[in-house]
DOBARO-623842 format. One record per residue: x, y, z of N, C-alpha, C, CB in turn. Coordinates in pm, whole numbers, plus 32768, in hexadecimal, padded with zeros to 4 digits. Glycine has a CB too. Layout:
% DOBARO-623842
- n_c1, n_c2, n_c3, ca_c1, ca_c2, ca_c3, c_c1, c_c2, c_c3, cb_c1, cb_c2, cb_c3
- X, Y, Z, X, Y, Z, X, Y, Z, X, Y, Z
...
END
This chain:
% DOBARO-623842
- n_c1, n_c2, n_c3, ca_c1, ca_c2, ca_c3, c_c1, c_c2, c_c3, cb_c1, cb_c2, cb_c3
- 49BA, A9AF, 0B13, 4A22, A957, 0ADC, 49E7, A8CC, 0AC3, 4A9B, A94E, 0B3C
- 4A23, A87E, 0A6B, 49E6, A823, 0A38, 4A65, A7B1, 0A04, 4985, A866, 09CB
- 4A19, A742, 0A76, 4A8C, A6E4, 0AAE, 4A82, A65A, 09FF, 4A45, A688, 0B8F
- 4AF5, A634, 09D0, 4B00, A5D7, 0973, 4B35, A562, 099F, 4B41, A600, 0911
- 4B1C, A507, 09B7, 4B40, A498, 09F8, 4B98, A442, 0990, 4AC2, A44F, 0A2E
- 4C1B, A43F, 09E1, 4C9A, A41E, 094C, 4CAF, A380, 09BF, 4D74, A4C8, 092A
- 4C77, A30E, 0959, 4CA8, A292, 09BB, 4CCE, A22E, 095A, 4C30, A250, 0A28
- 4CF8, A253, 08DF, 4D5E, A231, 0871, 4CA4, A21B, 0816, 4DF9, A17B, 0896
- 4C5B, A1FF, 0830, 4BF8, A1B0, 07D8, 4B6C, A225, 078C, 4BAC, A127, 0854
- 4B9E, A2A1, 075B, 4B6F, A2D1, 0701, 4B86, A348, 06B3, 4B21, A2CE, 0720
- 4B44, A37B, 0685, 4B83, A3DB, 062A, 4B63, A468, 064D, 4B5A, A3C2, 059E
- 4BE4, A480, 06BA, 4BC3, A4E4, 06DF, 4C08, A572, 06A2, 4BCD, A4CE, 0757
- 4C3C, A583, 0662, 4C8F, A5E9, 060F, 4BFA, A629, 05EB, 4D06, A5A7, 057D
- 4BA4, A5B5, 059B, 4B43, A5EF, 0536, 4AD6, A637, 0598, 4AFB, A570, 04CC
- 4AAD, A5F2, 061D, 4A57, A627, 064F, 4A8D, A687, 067C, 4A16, A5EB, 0696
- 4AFA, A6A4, 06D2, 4B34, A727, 06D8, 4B2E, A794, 0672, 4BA9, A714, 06E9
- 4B43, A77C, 05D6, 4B4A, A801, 0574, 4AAD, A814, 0591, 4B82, A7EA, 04B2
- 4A5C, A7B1, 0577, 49D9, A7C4, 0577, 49B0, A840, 05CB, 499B, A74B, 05A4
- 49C4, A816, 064B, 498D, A84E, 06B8, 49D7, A8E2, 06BB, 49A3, A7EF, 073C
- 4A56, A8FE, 069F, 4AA7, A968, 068B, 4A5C, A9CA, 061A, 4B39, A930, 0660
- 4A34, A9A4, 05B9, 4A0E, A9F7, 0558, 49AD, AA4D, 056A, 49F5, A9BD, 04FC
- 494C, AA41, 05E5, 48E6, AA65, 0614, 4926, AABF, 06AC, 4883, A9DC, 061F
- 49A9, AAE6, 069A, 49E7, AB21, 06E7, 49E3, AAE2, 079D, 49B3, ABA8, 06C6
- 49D2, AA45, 07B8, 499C, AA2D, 0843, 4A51, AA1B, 0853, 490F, A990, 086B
- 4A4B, AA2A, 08C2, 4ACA, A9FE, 092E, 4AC4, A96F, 0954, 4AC5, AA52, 09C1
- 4B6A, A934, 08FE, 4B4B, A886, 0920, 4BE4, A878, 097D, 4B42, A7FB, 0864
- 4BBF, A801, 09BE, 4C4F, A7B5, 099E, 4C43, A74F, 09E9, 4CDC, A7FD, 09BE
- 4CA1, A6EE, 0989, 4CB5, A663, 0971, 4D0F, A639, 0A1B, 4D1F, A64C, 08C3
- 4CCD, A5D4, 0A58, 4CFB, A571, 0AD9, 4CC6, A51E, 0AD2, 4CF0, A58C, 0B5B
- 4D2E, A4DF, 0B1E, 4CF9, A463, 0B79, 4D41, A46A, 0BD1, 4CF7, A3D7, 0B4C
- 4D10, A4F1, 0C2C, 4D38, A50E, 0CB8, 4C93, A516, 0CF7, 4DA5, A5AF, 0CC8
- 4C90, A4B6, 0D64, 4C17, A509, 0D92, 4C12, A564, 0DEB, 4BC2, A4CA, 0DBB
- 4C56, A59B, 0E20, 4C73, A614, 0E44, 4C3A, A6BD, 0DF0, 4D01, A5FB, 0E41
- 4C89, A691, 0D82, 4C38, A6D8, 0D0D, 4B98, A6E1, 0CFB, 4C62, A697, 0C95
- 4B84, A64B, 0CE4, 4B03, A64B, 0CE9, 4A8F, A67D, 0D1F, 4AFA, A609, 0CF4
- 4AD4, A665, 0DBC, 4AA0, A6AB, 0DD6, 4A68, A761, 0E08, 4AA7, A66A, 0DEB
- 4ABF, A780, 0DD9, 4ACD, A845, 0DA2, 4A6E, A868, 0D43, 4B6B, A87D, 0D46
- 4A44, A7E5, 0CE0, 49E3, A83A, 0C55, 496A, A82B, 0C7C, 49E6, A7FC, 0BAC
- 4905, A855, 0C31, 4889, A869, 0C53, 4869, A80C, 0BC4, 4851, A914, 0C6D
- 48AC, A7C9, 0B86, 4874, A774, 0B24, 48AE, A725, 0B08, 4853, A799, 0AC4
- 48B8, A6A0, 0AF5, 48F5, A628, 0AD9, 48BE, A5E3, 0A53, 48E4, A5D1, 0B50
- 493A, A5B9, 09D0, 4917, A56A, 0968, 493D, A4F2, 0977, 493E, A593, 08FB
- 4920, A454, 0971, 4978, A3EC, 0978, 4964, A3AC, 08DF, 4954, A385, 09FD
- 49D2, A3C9, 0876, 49B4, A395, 0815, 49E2, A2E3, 07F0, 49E4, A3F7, 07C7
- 49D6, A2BF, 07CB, 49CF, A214, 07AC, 4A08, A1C0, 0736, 4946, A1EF, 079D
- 4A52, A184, 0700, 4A54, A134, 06A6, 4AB6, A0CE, 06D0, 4A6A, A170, 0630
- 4A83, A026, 06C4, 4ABF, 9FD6, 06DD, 4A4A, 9F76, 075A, 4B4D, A019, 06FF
- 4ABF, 9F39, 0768, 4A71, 9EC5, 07A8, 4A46, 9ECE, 084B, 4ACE, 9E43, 0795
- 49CD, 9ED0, 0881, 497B, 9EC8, 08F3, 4A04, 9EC4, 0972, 4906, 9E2E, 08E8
- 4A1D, 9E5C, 096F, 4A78, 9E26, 09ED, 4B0B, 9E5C, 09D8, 4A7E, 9D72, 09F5
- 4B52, 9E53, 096E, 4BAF, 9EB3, 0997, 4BBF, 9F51, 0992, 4C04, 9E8E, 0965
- 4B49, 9F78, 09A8, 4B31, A006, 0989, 4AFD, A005, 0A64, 4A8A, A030, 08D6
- 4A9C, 9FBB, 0AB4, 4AB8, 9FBF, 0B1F, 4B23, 9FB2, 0B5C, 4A85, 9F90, 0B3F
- 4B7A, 9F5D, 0B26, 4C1C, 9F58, 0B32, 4C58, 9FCB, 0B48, 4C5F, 9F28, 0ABF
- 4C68, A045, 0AD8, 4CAA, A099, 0AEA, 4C6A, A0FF, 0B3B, 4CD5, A0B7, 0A82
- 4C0D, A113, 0B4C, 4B9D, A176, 0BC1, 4BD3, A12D, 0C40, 4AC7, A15E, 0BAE
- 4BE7, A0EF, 0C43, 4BEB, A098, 0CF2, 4C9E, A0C3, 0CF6, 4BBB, 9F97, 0CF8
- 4CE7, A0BE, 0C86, 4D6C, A0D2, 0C73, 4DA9, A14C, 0CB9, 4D80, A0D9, 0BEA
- 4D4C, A197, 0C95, 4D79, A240, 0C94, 4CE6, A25A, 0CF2, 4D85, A2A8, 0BCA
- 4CC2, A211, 0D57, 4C69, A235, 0D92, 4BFC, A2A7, 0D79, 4C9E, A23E, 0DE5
- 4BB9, A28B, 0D51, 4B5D, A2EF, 0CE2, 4AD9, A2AB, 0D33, 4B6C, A2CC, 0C05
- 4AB9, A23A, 0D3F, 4A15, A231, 0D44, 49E7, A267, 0DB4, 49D9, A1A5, 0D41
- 4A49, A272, 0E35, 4A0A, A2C5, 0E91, 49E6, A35F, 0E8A, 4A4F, A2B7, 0EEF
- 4A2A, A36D, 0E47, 4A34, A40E, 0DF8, 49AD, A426, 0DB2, 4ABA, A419, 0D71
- 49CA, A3E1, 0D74, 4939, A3DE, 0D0B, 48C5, A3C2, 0D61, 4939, A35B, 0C8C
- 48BB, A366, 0D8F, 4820, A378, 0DD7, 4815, A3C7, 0E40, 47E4, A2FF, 0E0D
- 487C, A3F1, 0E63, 4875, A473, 0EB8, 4858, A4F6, 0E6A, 48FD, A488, 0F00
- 486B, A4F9, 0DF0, 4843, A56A, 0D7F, 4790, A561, 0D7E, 4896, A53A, 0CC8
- 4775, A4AE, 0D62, 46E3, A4AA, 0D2F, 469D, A4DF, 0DDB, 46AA, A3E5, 0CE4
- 46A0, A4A1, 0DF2, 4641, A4B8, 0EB2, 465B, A549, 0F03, 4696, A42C, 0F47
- 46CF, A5B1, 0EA8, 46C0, A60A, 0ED7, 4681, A684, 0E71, 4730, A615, 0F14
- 462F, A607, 0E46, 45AA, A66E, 0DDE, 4602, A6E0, 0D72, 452C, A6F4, 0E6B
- 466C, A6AB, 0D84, 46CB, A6F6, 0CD1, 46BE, A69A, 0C4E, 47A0, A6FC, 0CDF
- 46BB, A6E5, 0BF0, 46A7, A6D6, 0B7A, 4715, A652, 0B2A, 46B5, A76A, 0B4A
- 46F2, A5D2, 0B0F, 4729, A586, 0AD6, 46FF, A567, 0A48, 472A, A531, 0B1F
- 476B, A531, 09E1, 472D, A519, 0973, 476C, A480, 094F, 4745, A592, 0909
- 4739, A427, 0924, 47A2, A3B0, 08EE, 4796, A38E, 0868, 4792, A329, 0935
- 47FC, A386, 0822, 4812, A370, 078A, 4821, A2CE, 0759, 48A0, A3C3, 0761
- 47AE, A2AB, 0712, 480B, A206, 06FD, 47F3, A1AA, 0774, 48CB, A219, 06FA
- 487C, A184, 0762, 48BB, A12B, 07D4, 4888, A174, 0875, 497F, A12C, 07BD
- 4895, A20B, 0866, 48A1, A241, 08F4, 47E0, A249, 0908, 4910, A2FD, 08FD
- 4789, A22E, 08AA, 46E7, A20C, 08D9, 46F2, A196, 092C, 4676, A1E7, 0855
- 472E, A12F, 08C9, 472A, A0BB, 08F7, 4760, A085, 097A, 4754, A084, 08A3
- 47B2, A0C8, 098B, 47E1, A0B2, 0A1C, 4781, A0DE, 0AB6, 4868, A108, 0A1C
- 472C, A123, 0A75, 46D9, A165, 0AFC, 46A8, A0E0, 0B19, 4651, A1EB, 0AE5
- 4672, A065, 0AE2, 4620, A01C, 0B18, 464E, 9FC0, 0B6B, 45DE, 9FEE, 0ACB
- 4610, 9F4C, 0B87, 4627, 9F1F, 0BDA, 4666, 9E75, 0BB5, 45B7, 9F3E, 0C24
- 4675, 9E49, 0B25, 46C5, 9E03, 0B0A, 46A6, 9DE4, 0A5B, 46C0, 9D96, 0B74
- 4714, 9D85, 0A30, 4710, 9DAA, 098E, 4726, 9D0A, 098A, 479A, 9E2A, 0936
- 4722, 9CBB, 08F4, 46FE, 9C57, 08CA, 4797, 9C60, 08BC, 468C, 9C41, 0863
- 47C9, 9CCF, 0866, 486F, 9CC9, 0865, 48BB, 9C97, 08C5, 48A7, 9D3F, 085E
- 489B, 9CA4, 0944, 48F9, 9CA4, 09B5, 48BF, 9C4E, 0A11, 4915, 9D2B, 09F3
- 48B6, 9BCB, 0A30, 4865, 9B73, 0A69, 489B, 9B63, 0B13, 486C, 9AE8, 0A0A
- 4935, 9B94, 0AEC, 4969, 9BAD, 0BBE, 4952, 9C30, 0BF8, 4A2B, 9BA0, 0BEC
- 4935, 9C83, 0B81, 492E, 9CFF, 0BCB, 48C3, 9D77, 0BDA, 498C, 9D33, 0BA6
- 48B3, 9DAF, 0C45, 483D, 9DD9, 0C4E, 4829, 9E86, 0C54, 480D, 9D91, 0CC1
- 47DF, 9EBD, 0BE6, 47CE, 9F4B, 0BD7, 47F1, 9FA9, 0C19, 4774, 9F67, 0BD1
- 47CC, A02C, 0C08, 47D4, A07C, 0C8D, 476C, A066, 0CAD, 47F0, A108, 0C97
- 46F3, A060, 0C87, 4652, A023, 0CAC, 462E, A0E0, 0D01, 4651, 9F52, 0D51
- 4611, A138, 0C9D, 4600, A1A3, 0CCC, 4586, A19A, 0C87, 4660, A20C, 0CBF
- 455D, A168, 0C1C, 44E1, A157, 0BE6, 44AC, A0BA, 0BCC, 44E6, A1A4, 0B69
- 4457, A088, 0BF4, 4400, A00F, 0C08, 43EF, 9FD8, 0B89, 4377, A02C, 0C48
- 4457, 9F79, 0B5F, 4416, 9F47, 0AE2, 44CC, 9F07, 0AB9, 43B2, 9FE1, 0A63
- 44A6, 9EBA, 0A27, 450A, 9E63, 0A0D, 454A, 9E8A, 096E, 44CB, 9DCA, 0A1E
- 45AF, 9E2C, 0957, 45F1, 9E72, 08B8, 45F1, 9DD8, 0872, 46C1, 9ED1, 08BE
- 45BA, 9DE9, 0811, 459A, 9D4F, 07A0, 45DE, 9D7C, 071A, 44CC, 9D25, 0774
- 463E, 9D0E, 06DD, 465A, 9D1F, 064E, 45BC, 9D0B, 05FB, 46D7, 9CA3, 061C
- 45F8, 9D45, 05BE, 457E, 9D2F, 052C, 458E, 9CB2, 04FA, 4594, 9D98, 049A
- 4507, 9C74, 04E8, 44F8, 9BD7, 0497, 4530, 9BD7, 0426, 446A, 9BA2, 0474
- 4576, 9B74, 0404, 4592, 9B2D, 0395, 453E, 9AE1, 0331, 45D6, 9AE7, 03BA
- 44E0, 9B10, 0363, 445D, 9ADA, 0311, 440B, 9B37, 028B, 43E8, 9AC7, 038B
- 4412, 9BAA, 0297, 4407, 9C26, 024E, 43E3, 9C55, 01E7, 444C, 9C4B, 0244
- 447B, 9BE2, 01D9, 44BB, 9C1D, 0146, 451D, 9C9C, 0159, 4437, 9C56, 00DB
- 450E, 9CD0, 019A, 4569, 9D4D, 0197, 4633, 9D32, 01C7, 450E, 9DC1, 021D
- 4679, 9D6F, 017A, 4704, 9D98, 01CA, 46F4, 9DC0, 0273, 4746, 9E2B, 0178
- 4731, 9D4B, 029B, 4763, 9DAD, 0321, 47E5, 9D9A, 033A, 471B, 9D90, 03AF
- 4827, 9E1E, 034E, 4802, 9E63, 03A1, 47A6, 9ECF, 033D, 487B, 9E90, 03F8
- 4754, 9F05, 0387, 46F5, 9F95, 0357, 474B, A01F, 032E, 468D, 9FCA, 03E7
- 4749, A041, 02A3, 47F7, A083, 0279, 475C, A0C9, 021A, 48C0, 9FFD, 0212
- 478B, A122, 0220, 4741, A1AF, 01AD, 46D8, A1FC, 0218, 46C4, A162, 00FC
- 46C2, A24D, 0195, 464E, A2C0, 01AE, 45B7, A281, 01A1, 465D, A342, 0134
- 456B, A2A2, 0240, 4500, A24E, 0256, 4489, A2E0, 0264, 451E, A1D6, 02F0
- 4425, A29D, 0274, 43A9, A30C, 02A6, 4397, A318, 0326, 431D, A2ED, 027A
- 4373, A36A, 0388, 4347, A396, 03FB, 4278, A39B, 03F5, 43A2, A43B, 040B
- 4266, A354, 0426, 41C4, A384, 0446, 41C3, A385, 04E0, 413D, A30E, 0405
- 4179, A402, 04E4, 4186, A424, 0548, 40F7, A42B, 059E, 41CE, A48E, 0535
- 4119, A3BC, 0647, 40C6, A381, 068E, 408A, A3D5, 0704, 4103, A311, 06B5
- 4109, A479, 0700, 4095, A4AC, 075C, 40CB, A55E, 072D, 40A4, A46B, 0831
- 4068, A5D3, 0746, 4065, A646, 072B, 40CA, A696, 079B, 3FD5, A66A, 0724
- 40DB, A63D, 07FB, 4127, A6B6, 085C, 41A6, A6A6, 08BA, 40C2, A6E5, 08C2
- 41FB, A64B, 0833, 4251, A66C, 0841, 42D2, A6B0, 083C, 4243, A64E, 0843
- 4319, A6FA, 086A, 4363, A79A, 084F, 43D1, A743, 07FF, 43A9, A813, 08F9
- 43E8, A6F3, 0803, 4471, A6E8, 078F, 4452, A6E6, 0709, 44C8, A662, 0797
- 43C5, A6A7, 06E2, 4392, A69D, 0662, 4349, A730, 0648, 432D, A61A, 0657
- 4327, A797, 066C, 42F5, A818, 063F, 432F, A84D, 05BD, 430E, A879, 06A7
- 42D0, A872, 0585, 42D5, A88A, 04ED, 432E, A80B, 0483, 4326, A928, 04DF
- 4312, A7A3, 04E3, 4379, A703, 047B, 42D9, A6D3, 043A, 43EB, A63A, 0514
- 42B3, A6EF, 03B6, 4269, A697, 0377, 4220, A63F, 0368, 4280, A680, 035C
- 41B9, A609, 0359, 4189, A56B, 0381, 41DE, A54D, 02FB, 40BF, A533, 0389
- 4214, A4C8, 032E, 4234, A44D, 02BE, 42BB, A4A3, 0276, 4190, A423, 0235
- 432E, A4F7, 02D6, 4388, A4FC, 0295, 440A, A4B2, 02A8, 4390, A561, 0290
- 4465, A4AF, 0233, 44B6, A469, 0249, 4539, A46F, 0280, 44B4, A447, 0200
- 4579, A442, 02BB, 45F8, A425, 032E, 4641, A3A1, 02EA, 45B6, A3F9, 03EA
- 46DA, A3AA, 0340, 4716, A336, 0327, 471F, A304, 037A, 4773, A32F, 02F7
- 4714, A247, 0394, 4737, A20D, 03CA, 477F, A1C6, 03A5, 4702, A1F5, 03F2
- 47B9, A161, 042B, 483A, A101, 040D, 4844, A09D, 049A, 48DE, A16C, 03F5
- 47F1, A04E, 04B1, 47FE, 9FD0, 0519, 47AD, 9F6E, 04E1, 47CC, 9FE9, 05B5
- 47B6, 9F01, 0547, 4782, 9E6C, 052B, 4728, 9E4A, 0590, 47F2, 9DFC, 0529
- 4721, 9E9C, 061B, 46E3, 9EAA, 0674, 467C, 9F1E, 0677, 4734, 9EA8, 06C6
- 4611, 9F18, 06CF, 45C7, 9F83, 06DA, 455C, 9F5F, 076E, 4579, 9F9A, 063D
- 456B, 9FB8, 078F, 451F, 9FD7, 0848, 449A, 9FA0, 0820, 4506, A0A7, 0895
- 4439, 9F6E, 0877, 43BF, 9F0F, 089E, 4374, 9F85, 0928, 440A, 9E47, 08E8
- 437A, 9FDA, 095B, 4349, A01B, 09EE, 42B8, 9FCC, 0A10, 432B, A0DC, 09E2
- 4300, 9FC3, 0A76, 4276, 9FAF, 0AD9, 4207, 9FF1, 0AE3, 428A, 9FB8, 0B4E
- 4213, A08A, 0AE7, 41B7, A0FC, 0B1C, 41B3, A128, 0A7A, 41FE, A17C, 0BA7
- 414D, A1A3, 0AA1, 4105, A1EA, 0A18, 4178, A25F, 0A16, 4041, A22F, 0A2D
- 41F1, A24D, 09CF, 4234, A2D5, 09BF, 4270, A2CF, 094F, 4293, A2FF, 0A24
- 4232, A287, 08E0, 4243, A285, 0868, 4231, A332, 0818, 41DD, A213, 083F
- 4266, A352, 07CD, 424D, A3F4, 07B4, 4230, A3B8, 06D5, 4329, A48B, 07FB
- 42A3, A385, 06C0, 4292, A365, 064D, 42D9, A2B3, 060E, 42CD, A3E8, 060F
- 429B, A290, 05CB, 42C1, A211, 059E, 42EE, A217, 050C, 4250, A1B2, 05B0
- 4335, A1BA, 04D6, 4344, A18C, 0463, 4338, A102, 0441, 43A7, A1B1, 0442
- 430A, A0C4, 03BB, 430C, A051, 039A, 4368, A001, 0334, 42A5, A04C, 0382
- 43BE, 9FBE, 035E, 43F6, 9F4A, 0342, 43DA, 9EC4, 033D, 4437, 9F4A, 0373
- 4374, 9E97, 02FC, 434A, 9E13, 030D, 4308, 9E14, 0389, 43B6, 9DB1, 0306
- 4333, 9E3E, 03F0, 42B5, 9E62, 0451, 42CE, 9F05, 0464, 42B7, 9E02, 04FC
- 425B, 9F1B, 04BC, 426D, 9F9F, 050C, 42C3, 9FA8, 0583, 41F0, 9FCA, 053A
- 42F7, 9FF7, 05AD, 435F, A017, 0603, 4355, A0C1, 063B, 43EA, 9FF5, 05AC
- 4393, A0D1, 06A1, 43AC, A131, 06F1, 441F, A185, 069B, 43D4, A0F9, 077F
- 43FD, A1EB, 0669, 446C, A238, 0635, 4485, A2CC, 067D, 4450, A249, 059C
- 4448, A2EC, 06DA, 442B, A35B, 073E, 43E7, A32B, 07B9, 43D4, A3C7, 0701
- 445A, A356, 0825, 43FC, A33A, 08D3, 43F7, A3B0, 08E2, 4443, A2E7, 096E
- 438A, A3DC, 0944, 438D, A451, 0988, 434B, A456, 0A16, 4352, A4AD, 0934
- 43A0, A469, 0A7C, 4363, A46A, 0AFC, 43B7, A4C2, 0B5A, 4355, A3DA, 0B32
- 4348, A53E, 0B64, 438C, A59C, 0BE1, 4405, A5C4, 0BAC, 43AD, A54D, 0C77
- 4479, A5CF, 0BCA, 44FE, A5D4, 0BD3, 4540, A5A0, 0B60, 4528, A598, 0C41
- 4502, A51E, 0B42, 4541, A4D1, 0AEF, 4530, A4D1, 0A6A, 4532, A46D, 0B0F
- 458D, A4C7, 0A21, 4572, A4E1, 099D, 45BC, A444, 0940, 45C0, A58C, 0976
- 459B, A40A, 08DD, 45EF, A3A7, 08B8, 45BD, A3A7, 07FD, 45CE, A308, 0925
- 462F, A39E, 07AC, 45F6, A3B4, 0739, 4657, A303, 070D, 461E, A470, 06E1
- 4601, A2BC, 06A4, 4640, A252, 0669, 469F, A275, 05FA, 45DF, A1FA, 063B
- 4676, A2B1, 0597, 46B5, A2EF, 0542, 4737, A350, 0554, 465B, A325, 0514
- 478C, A37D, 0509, 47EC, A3ED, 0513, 47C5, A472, 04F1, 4855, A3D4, 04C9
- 47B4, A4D2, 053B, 47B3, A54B, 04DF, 47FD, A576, 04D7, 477A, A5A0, 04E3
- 4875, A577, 0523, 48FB, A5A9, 04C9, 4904, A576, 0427, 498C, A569, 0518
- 48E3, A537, 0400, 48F4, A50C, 0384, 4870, A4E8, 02FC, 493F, A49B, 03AB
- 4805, A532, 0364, 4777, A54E, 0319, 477C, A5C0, 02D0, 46FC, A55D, 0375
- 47C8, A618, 02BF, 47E2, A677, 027E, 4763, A6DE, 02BF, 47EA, A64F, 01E1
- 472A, A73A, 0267, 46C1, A7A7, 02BA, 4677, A77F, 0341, 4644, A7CB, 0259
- 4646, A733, 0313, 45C7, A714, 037E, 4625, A6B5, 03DE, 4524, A6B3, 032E
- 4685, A691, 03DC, 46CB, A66E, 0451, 46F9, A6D1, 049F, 472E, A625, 0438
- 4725, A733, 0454, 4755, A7AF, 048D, 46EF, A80A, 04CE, 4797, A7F9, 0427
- 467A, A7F8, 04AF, 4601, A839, 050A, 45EF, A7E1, 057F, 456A, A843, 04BB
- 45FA, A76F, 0571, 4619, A724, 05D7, 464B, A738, 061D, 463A, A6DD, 05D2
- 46CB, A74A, 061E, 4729, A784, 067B, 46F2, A824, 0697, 47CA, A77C, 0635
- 46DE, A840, 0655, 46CD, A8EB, 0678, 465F, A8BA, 06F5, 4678, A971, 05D6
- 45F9, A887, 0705, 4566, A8AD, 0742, 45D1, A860, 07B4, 44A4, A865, 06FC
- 4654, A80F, 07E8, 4653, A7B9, 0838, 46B2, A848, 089C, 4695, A70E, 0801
- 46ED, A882, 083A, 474E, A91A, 087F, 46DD, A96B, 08CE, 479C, A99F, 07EA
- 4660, A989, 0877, 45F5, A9D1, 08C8, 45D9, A995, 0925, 4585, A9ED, 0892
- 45D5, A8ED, 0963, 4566, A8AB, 09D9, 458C, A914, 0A4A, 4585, A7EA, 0A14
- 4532, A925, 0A8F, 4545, A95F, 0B04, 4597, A8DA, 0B67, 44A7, A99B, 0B3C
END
């Protein structure tokens, strides 16, 4: 079973058909109780840093959740829900991450030239060979994104990047953890393999 984390701040209908179409067993809480019953957890994301800890602390979820990551089960974070693993964001200057992964969240410069927030279909190059969510995903294919922020990590668990005026973290991968920047609910194929290889993680 495969836990969807409903804490008003993403789009979870879509990741649900997603994940459904590939016949997995979902369903949508923010009970952790629930949570903790599945053997897989999604936290999807859109919106702003601090009131998105808001509603996790609301519906008591973060103990849940890092009780998901430390008991070596399968997590994935979408968006907003990557960004939250760390340990603090430029967005949110009182408040502080779940800090499950070592490292910080920076808007993109205004210096560029580019639109931000980061809105379209970008490239993936991809920074390392072994990671199970990207299997059979392409070098340099394309995904959608949609933030103004993007993760900085401390440690080497970069899997794939994209460039926006700079380079950035567009895939973490460590152990357990899985975190994609982009949407694949809404990458069309290769998002959907995405999701497929995340139903297979052991």
């Amino acid at each position: 079973m495969i836990a969807i984390i409903d804490y008003g701040m993403g789009n979870i209908h879509s990741v649900q058909k997603a994940l459904e179409s590939f016949g997995a067993e979902t369903v949508v809480t923010n009970q952790p109780q629930a949570i903790k019953a599945c053997d897989k957890v999604i936290l999807p994301g859109v919106g702003a840093f601090e009131d998105a800890l808001a509603e996790l602390k609301k519906y008591n979820l973060i103990s849940a959740l890092c009780g998901h990551i430390k008991s070596k089960k399968t997590f994935l974070g979408i968006c907003l829900g990557l960004q939250l693993l760390f340990s603090q964001s430029q967005e949110a200057n009182h408040s502080k991450g779940l800090a499950i992964l070592k490292g910080r969240v920076v808007k993109f410069p205004d210096t560029n030239g580019l639109k931000v927030p980061h809105i379209g279909w970008n490239q993936l190059k991809k920074a390392a060979e072994d990671c199970p969510l990207l299997k059979d995903i392409p070098d340099k294919s394309y995904v959608y994104f949609c933030h103004s922020y993007y993760a900085v990590p401390d440690d080497d668990i970069v899997a794939a990047t994209c460039d926006y005026g700079v380079e950035f973290a567009a895939v973490v991968c460590r152990d357990n953890i899985y975190g994609v920047q982009f949407h694949p609910e809404k990458s069309q194929a290769l998002g959907l393999k995405v999701i497929e290889n995340f139903i297979n993680l052991c």
